[in-house]
Structure formats: C-alpha cells, structure tokens
N, CA, C and O atoms as a MOPAC input file, in Angstrom:
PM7 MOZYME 1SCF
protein

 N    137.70200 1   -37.21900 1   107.12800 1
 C    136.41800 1   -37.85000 1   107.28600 1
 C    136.47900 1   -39.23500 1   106.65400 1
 O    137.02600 1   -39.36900 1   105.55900 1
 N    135.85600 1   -40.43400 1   107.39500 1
 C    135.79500 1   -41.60400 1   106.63600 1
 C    134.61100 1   -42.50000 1   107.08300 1
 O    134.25000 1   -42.49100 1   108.26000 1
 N    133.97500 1   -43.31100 1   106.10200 1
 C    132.00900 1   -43.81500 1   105.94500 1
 C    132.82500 1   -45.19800 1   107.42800 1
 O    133.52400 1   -46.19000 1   107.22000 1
 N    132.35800 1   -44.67800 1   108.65200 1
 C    132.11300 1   -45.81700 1   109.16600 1
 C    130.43400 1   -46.41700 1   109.43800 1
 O    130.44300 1   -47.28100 1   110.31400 1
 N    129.37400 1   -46.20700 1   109.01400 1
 C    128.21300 1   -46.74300 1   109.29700 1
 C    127.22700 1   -46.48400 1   108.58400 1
 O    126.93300 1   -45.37300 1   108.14300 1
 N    126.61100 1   -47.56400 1   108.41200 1
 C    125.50400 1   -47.11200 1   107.32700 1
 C    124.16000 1   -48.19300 1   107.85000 1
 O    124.24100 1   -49.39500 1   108.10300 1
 N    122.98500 1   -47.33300 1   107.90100 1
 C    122.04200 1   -47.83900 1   108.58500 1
 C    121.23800 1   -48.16600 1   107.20900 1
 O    121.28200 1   -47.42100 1   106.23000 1
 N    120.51500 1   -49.34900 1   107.26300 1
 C    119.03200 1   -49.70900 1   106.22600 1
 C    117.66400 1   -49.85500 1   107.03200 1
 O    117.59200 1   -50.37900 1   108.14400 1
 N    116.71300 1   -49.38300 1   106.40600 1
 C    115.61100 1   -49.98900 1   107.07600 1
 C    115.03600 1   -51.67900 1   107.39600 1
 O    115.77700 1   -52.59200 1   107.03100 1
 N    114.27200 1   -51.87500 1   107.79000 1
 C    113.73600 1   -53.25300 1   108.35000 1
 C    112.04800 1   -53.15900 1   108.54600 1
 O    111.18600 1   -52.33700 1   108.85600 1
 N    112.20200 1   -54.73600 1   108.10200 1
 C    110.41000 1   -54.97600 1   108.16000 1
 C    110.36700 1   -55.43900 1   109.50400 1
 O    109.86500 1   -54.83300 1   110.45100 1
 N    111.00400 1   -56.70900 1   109.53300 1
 C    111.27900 1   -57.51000 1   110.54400 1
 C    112.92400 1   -57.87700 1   110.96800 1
 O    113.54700 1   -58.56200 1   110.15700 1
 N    113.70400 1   -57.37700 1   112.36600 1
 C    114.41100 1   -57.25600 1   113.00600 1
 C    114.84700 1   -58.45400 1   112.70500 1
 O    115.83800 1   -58.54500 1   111.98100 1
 N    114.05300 1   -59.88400 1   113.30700 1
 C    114.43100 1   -61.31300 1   113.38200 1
 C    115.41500 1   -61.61300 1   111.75400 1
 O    116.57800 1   -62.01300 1   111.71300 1
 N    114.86700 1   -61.40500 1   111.00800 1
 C    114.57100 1   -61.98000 1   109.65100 1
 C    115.75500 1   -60.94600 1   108.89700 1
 O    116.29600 1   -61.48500 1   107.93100 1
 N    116.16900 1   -59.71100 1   109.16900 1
 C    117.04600 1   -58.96500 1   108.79000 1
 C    118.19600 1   -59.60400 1   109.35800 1
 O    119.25000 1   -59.88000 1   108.78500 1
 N    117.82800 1   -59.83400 1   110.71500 1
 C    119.85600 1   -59.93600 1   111.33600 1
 C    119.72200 1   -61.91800 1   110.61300 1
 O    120.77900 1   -62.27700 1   110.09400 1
 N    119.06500 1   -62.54300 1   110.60600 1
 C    119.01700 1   -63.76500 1   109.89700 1
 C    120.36000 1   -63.82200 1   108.99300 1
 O    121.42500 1   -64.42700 1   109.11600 1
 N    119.71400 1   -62.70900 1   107.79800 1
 C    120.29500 1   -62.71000 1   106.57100 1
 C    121.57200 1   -62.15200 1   106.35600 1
 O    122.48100 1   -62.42600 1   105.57200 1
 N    121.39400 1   -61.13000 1   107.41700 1
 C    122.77700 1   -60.06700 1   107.24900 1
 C    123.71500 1   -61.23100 1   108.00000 1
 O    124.88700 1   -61.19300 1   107.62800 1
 N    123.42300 1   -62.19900 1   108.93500 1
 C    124.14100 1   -62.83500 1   109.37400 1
 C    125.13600 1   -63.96700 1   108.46200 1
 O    126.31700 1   -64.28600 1   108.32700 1
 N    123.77200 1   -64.31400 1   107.95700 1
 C    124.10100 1   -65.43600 1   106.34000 1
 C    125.21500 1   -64.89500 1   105.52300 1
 O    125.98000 1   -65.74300 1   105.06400 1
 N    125.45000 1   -63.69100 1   105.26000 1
 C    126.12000 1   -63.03300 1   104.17400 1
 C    127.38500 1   -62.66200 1   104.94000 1
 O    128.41500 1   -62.40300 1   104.31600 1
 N    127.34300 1   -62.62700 1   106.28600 1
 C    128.69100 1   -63.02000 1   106.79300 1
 C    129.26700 1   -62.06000 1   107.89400 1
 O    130.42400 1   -62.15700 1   108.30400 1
 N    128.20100 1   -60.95400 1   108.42200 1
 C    128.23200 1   -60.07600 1   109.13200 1
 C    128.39400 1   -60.49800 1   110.52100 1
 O    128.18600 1   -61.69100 1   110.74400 1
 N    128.73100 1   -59.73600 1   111.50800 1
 C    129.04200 1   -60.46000 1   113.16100 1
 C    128.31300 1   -59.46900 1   113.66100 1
 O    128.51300 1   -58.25500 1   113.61500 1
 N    127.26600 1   -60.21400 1   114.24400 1
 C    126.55700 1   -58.94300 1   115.05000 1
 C    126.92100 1   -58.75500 1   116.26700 1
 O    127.48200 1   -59.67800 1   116.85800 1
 N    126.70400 1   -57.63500 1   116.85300 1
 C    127.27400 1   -56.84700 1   117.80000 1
 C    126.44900 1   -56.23300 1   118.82400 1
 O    126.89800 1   -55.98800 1   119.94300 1
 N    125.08600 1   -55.93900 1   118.42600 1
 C    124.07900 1   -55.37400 1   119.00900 1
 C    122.96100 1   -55.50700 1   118.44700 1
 O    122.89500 1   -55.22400 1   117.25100 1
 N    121.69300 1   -56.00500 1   119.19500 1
 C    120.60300 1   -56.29300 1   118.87100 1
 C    119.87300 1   -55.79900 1   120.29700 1
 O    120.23100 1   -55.83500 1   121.47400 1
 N    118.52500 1   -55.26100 1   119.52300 1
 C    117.25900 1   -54.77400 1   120.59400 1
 C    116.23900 1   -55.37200 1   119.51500 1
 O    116.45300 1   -55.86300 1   118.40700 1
 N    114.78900 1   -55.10900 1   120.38700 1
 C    113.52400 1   -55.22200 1   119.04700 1
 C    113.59300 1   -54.50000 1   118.35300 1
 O    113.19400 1   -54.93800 1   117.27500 1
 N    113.95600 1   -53.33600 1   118.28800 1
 C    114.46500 1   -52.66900 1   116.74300 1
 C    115.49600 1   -52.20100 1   116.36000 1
 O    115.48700 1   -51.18600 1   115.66300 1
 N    116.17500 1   -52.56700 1   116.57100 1
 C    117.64200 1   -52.38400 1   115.98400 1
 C    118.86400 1   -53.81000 1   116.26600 1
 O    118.77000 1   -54.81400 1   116.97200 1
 N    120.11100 1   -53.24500 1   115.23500 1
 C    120.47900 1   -54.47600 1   114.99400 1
 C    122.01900 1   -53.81300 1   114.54800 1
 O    121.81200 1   -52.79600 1   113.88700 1
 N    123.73700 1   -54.12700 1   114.73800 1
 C    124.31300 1   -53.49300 1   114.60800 1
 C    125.30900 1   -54.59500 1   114.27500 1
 O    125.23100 1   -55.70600 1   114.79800 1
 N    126.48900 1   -54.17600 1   113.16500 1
 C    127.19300 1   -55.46400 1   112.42100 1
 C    128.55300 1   -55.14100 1   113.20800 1
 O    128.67900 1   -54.47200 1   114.23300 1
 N    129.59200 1   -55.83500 1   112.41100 1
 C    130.67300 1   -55.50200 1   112.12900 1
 C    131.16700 1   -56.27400 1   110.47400 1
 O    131.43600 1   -57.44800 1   110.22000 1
 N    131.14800 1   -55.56300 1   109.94900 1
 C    131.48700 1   -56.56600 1   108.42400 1
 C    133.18400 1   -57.58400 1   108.67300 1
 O    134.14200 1   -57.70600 1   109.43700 1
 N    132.88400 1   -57.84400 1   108.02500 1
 C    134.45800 1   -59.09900 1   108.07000 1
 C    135.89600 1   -58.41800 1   107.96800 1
 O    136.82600 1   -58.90400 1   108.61100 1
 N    136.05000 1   -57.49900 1   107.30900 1
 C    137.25200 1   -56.80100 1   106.86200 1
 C    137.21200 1   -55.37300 1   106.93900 1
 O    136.63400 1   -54.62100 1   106.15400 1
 N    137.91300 1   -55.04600 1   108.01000 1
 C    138.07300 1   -53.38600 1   108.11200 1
 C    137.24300 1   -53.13100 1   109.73700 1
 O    136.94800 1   -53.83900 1   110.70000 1
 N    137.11400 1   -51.83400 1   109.38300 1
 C    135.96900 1   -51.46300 1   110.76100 1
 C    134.90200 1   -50.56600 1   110.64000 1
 O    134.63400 1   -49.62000 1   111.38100 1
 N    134.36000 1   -50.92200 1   109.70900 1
 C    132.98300 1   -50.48100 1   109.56400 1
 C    131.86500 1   -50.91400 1   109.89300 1
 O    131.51300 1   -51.95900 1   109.34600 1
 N    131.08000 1   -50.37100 1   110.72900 1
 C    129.55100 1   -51.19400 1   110.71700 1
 C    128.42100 1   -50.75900 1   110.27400 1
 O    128.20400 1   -49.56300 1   110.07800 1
 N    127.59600 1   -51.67400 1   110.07400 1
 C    126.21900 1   -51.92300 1   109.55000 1
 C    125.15700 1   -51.86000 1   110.14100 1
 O    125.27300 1   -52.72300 1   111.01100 1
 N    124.22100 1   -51.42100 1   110.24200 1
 C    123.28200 1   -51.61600 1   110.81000 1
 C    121.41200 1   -51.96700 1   110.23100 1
 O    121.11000 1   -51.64800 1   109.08100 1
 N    120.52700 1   -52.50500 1   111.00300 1
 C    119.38100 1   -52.17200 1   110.59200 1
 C    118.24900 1   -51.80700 1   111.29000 1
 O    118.05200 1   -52.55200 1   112.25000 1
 N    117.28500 1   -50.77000 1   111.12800 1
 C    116.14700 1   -50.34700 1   112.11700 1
 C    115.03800 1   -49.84900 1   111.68800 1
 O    114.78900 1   -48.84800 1   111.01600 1
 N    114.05800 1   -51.08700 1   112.39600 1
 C    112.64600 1   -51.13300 1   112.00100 1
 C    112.55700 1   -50.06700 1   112.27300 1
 O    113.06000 1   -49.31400 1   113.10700 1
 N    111.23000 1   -49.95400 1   110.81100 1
 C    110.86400 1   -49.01600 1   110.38500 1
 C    109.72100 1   -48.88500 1   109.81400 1
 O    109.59100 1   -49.75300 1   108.95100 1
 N    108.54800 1   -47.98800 1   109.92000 1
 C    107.29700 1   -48.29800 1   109.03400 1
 C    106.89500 1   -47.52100 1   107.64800 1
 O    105.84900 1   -47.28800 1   107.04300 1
 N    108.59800 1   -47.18600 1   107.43400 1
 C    108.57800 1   -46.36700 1   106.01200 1
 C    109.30300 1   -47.26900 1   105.17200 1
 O    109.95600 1   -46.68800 1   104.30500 1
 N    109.39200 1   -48.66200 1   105.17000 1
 C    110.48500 1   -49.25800 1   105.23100 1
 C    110.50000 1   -49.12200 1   102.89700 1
 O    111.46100 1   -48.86500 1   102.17200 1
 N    109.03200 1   -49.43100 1   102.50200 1
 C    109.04600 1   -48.99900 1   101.25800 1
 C    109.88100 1   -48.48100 1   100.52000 1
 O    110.75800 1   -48.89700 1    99.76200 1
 N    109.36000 1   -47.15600 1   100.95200 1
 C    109.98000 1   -45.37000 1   100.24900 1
 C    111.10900 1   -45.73900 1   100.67000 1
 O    111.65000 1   -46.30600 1    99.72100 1
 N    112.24300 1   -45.74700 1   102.16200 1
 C    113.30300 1   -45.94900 1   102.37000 1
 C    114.13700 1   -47.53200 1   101.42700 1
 O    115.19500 1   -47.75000 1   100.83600 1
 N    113.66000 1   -47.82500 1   101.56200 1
 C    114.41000 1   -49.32000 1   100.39900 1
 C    114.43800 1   -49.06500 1    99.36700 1
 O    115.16100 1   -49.88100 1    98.79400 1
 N    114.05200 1   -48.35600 1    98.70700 1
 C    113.80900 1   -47.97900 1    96.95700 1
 C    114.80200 1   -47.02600 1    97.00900 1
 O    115.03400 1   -47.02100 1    95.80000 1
 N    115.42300 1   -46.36900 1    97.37300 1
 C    116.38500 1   -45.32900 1    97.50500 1
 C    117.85000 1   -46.18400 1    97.58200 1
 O    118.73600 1   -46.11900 1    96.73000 1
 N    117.87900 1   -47.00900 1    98.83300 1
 C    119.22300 1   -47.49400 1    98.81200 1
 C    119.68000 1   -48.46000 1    98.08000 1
 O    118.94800 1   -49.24400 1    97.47600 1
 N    121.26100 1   -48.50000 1    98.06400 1
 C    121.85900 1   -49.26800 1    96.99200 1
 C    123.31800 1   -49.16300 1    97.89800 1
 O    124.01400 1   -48.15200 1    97.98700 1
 N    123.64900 1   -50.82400 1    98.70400 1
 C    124.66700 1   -50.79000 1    99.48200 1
 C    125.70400 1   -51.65100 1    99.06700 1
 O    125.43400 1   -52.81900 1    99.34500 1
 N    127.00200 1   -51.47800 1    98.39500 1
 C    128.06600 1   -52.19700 1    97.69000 1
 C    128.98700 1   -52.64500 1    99.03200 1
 O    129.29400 1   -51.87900 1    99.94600 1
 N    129.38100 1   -54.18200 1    98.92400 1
 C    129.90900 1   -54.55400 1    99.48500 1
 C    131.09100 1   -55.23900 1    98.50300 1
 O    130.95100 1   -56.14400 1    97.68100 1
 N    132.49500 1   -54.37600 1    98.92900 1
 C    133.23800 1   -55.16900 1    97.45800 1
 C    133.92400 1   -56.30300 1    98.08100 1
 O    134.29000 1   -55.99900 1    99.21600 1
 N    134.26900 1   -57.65000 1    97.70700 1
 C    134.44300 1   -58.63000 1    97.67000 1
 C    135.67500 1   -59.34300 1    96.75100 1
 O    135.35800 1   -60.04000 1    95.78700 1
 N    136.89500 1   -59.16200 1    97.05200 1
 C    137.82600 1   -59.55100 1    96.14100 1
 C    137.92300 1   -60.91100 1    95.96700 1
 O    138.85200 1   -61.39300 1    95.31900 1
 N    136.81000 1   -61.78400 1    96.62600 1
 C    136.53200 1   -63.25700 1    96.19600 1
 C    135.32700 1   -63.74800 1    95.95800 1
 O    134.85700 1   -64.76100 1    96.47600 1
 N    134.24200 1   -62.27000 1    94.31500 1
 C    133.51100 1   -62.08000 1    94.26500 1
 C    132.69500 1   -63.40200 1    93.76400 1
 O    131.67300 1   -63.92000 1    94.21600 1
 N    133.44300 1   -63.71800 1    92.77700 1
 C    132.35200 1   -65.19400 1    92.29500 1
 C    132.57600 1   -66.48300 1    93.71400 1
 O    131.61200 1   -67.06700 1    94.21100 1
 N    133.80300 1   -66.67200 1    94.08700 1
 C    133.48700 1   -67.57000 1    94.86200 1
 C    132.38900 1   -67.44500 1    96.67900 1
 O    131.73200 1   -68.20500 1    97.39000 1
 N    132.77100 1   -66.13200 1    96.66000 1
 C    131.17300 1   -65.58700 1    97.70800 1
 C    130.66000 1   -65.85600 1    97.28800 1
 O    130.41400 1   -66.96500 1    97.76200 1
 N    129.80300 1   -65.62000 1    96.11800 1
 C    128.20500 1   -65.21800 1    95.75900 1
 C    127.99000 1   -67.10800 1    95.44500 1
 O    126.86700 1   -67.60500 1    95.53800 1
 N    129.11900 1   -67.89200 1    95.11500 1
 C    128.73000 1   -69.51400 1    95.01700 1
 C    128.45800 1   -70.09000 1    96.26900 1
 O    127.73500 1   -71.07300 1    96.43600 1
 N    129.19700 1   -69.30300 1    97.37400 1
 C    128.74000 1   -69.84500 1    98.90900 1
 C    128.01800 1   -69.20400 1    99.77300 1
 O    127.89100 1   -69.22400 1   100.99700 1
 N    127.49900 1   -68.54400 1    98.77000 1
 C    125.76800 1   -67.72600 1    99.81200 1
 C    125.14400 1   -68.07000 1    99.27900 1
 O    124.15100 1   -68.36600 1    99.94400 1
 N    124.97600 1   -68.40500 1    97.67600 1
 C    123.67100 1   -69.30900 1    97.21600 1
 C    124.11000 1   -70.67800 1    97.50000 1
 O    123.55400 1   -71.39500 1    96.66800 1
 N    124.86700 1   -71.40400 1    98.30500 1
 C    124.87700 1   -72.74400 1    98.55200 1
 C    124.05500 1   -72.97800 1   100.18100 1
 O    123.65600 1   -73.98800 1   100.76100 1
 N    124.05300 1   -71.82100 1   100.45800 1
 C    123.40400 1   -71.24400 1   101.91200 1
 C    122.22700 1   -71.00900 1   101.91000 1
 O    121.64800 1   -70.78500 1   102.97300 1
 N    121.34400 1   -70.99800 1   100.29500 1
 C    119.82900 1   -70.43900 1   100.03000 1
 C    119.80600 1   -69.13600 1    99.86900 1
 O    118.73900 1   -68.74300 1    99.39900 1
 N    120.73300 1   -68.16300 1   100.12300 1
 C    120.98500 1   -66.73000 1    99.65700 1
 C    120.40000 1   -66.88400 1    97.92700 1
 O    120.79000 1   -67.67700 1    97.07000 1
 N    119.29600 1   -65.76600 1    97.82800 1
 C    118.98000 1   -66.01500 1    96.50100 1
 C    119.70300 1   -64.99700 1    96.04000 1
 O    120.12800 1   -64.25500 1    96.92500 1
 N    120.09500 1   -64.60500 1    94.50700 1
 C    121.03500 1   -63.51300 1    94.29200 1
 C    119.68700 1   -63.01900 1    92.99500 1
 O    118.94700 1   -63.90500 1    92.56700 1
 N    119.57700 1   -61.97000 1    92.64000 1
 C    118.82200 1   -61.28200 1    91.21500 1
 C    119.68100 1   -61.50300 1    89.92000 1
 O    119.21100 1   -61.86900 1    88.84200 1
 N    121.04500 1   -61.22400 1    90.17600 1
 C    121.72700 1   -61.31800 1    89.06600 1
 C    123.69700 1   -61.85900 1    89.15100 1
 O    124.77700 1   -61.38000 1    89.49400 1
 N    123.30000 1   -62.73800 1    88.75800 1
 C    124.93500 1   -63.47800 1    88.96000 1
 C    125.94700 1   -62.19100 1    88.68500 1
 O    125.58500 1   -61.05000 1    88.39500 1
 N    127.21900 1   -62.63500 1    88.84100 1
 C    128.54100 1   -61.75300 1    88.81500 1
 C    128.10000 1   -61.42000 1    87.44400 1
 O    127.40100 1   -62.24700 1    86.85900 1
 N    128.43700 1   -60.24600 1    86.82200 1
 C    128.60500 1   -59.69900 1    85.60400 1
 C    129.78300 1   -58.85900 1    85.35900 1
 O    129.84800 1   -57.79900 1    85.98200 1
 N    130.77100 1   -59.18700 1    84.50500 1
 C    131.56500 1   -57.94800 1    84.23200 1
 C    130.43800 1   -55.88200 1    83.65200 1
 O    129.45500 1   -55.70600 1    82.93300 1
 N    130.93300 1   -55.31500 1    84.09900 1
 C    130.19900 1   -54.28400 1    83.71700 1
 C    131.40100 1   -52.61400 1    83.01600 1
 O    132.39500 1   -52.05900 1    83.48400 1
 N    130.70100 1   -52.43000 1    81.95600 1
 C    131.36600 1   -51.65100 1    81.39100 1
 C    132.25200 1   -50.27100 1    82.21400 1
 O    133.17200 1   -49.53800 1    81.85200 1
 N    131.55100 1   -50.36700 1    83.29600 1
 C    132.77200 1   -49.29500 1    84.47100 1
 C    133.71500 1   -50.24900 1    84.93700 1
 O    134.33100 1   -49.93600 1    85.95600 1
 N    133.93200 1   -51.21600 1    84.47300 1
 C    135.33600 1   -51.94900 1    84.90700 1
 C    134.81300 1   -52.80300 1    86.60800 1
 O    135.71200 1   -53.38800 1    87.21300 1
 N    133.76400 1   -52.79500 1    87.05900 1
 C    133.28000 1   -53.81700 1    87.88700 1
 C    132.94500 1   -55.37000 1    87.41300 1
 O    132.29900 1   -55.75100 1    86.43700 1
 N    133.44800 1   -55.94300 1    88.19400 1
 C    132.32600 1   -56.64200 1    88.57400 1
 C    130.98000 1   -57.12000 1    89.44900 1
 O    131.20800 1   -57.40200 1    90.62600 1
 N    129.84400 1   -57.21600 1    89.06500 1
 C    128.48600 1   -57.06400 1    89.99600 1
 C    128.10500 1   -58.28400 1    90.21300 1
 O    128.57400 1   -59.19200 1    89.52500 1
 N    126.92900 1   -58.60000 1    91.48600 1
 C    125.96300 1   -59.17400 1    91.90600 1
 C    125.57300 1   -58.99600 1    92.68600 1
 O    126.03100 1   -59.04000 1    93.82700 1
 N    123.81200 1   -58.53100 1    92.01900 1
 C    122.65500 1   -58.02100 1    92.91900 1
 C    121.84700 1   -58.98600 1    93.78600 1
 O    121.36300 1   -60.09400 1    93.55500 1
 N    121.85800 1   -58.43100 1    94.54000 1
 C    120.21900 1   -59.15600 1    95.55300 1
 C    119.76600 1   -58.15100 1    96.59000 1
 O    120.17700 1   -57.04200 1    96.93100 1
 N    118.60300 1   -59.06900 1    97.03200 1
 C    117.72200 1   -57.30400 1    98.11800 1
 C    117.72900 1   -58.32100 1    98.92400 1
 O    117.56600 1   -59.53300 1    98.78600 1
 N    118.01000 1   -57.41500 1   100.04500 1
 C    117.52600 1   -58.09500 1   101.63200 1
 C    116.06900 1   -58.25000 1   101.59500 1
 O    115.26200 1   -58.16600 1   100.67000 1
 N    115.90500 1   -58.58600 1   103.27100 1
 C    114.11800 1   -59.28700 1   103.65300 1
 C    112.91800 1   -58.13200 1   103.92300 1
 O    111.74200 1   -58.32200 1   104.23300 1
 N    113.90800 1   -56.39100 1   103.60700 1
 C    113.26400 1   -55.38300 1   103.35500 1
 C    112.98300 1   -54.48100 1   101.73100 1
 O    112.32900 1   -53.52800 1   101.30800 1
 N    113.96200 1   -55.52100 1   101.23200 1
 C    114.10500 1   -54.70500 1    99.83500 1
 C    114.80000 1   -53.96400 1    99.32500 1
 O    114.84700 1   -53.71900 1    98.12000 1
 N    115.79700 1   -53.24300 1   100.65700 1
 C    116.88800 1   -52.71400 1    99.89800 1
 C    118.38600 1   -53.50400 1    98.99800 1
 O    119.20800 1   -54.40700 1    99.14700 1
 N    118.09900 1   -52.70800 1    98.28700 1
 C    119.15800 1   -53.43500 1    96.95100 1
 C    120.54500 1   -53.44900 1    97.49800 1
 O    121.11100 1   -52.44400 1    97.92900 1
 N    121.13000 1   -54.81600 1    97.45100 1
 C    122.71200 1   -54.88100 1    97.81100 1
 C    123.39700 1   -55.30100 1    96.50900 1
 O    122.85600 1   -56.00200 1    95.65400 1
 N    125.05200 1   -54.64400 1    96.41000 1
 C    125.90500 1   -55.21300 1    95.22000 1
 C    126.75100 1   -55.53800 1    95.89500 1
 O    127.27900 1   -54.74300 1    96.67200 1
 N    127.20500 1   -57.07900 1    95.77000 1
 C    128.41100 1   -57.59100 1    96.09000 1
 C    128.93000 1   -57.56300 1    94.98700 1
 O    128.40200 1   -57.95200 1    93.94500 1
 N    130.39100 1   -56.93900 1    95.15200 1
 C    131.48800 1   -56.34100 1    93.88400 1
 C    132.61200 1   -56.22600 1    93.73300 1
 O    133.22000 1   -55.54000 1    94.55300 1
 N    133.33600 1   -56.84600 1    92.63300 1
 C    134.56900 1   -56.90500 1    92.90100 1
 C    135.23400 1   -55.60900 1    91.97700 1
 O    134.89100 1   -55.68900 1    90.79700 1
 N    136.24900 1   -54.26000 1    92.33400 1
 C    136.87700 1   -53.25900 1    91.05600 1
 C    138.39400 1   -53.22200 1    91.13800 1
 O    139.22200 1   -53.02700 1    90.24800 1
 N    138.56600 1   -53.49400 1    92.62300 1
 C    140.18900 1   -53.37200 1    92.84000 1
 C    140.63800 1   -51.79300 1    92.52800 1
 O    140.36500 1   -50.77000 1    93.15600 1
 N    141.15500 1   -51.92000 1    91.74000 1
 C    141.94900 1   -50.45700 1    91.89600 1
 C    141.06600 1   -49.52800 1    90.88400 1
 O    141.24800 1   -48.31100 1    90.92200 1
 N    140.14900 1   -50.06300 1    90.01400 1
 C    139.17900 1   -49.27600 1    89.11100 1
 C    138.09400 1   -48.81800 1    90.12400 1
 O    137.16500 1   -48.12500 1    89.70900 1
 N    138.16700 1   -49.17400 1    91.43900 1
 C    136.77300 1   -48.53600 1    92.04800 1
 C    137.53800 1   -46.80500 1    92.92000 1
 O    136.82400 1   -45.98100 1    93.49200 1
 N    138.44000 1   -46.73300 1    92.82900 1
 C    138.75900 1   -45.29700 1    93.09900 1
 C    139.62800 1   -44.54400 1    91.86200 1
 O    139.64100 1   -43.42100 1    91.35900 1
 N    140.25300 1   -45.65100 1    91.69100 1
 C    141.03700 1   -45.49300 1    90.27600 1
 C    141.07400 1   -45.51000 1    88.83400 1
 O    142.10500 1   -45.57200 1    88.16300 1
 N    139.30100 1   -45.42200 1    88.17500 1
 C    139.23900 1   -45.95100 1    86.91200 1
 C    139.79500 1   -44.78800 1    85.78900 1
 O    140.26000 1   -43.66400 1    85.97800 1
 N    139.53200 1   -45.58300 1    84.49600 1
 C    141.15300 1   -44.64700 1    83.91100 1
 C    140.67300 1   -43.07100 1    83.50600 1
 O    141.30100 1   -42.13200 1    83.01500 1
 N    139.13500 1   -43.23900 1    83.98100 1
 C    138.20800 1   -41.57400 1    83.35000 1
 C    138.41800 1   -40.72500 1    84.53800 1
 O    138.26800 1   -39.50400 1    84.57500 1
 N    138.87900 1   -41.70700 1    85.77100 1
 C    139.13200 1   -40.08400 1    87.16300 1
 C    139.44900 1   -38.84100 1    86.80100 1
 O    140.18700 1   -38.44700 1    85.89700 1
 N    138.75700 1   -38.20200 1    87.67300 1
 C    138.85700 1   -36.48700 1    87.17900 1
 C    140.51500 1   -36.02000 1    88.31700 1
 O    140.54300 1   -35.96700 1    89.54600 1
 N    141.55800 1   -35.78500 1    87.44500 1
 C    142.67800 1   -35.48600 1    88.30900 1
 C    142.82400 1   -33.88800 1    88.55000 1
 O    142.51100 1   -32.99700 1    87.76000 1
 N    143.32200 1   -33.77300 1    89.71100 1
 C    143.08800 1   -32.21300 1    90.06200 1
 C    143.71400 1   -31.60300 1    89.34500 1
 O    143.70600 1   -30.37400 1    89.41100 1

C-alpha cells in the first residue's frame, strides 16, 4: 500500500487552485468544485473540493510537504506574497518546520527531516 492522494476542503475553488498553484503544484483537473494537482516530485496528487463543512474539516487537517530546499522555498513563496505563520524552525523531533494555512484554513508544513522523518534515532525496531 502507498498515500497517493490526499483531498482538503475548499471555500472557494478559484482562490484554492490560485494558491496551491503559487506553492508550486501543476494542476491537472479542474471543475466548479473540484481541483486535482500533481506535486513537483514523485507521483502523488493533491486535491481540493468545495465544501460547506469546510470549518470542522480544516481544523482537523495538517498536510506536510517535505522540501529538501526548505529555507530557500519558503524565501521564494514569500517573495510571491505567500504569507507563512511561522518561519523554518529547527524542532526537537529532528525537523525542520514552516507553517501556513491555505484560503480554507487547513494547516500546511513545509519540512525538511531527511532520513529522521522515517528514521529518527527513537524508531520502534521490530
């Protein structure tokens, strides 16, 4: 089994694929409510679809996008007007973070762990 797709909610369709576009996504499919990526590296896609729960559904998610050219992304999406919540931070699980919410509110981490994001030194070994 392996995560190819992960859907978020949406306020507004226009204004979602906008941003997801900004941050570097290739879209692939668009209707009035729905909206479908391909991220830059690998083959996974993204998606988003209006929704009128969009609230309750955004407060729940939390979508990591890791980035092994984490500070110099997050300097050329805020040179783009991408606002970010919280610059790169080293973080005591051996990441590095930076938060921001899309134009619905769900929370994104662009992140850099390398080999600590499957590999950190507390893994439970069989």
């Amino acid at each position: 089994m392996r995560l190819n797709q992960v859907t978020v909610p949406a306020r507004d369709i226009e204004q979602s694929v906008a941003f997801y576009q900004a941050l570097g996504l290739r879209l692939i499919v668009k209707s009035p409510y729905y909206a479908r990526f391909e991220l830059p590296d690998g083959e996974a896609t993204f998606s988003v679809h209006l929704s009128d729960d969009v609230d309750g559904a955004a407060r729940g998610a939390q979508i990591y996008f890791e980035c092994a050219d984490l500070d110099a992304r997050v300097a050329a999406l805020k040179a783009k007007g991408i606002v970010f919540d919280a610059d790169p931070v080293d973080q005591s699980w051996l990441w590095r973070e930076a938060w921001l919410s899309d134009p619905a509110g769900v929370r994104l981490c662009f992140y850099h762990a390398g080999e600590n994001r499957r590999y950190p030194p507390w893994r439970i070994t069989p």
